[in-house]
Structures are given as structure tokens and as C-alpha cells.
C-alpha positions as CSV (number, residue, x, y, z in Angstrom):
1,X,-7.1,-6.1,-8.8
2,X,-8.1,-7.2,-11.8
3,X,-10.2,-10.3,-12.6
4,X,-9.0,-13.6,-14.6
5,X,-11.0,-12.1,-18.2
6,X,-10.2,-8.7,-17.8
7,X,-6.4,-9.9,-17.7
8,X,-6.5,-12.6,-20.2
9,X,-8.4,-10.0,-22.6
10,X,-5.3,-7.7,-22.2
11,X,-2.9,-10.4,-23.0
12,X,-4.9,-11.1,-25.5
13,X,-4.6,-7.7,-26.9
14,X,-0.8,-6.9,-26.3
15,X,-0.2,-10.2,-28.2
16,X,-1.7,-9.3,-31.3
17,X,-1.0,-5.9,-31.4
18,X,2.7,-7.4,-31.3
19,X,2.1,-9.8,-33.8
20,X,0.7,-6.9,-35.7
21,X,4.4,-5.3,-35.7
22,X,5.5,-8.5,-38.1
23,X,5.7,-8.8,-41.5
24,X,4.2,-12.9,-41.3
25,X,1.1,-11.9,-38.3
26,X,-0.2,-15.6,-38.7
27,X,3.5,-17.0,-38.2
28,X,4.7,-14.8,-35.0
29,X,1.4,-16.3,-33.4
30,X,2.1,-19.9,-34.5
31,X,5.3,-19.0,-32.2
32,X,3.8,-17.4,-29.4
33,X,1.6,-20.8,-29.8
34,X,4.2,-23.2,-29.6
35,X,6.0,-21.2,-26.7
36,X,2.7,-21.3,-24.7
37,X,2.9,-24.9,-25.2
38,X,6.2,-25.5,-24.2
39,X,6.0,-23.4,-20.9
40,X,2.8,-25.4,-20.0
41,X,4.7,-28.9,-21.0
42,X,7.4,-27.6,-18.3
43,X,5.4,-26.4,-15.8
44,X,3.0,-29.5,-15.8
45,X,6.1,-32.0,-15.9
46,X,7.1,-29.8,-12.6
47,X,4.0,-30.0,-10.8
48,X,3.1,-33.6,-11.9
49,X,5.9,-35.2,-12.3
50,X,4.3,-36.1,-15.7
51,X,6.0,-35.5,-18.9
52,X,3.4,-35.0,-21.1
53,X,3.6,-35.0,-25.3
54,X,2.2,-32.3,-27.7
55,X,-0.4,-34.9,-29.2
56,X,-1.7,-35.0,-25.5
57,X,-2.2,-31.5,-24.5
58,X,-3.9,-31.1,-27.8
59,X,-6.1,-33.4,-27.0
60,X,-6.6,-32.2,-23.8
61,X,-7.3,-28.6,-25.2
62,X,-9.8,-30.4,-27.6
63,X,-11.7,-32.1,-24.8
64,X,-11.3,-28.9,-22.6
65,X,-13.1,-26.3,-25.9
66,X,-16.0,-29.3,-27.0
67,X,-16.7,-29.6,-23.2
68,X,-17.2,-25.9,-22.9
């Protein structure tokens, strides 16, 4: 099995090679973004019983990457 990197790193790399496939590369990401977003607004709402806003998990990413 492979570990949490190694399969993050290959997500990583199927994503842009699919964003490479677009005429707009920086636009197709922006929307594989704001899907990302979305999915994780959902599945926290789920397990929380939180609904959360955009502005918030922003911030929470923001704390989350100066913490790090």
C-alpha cells in the first residue's frame, strides 16, 4: 500500500497533467479548486453538522500553511 505522500504526489501529478490537456491550464485548476472546496464544504457539513462558508475554510487553510 501506498503511503499518504506518495498518493497525494500522484494526484498531484494526474491533475496537472490533465489540466495540461486544456487550452486555459490556470483556469481548469481554479475548477478543480473550487470542486475540492465544495466536496470538503459537504463532507465537513456531514460529519459536523457544521455548515461552514468559503471565507472560513480559507482561513482555516491559511492558519493550517502559516502553522506549518
Amino acid at each position: 500500500m501506498n503511503s499518504r505522500p506518495e498518493i497525494l504526489d500522484e494526484i498531484i501529478y494526474y491533475i496537472l497533467e490533465r489540466a495540461k490537456c486544456e487550452e486555459d491550464t490556470d483556469k481548469y485548476l481554479e475548477h478543480v479548486l473550487d470542486y475540492c472546496k465544495k466536496d470538503y464544504l459537504q463532507a465537513y457539513k456531514k460529519q459536523n453538522g457544521i455548515e461552514l462558508t468559503i471565507d472560513e475554510i480559507k482561513h482555516k487553510y491559511e492558519n493550517e500553511r502559516t502553522n506549518n
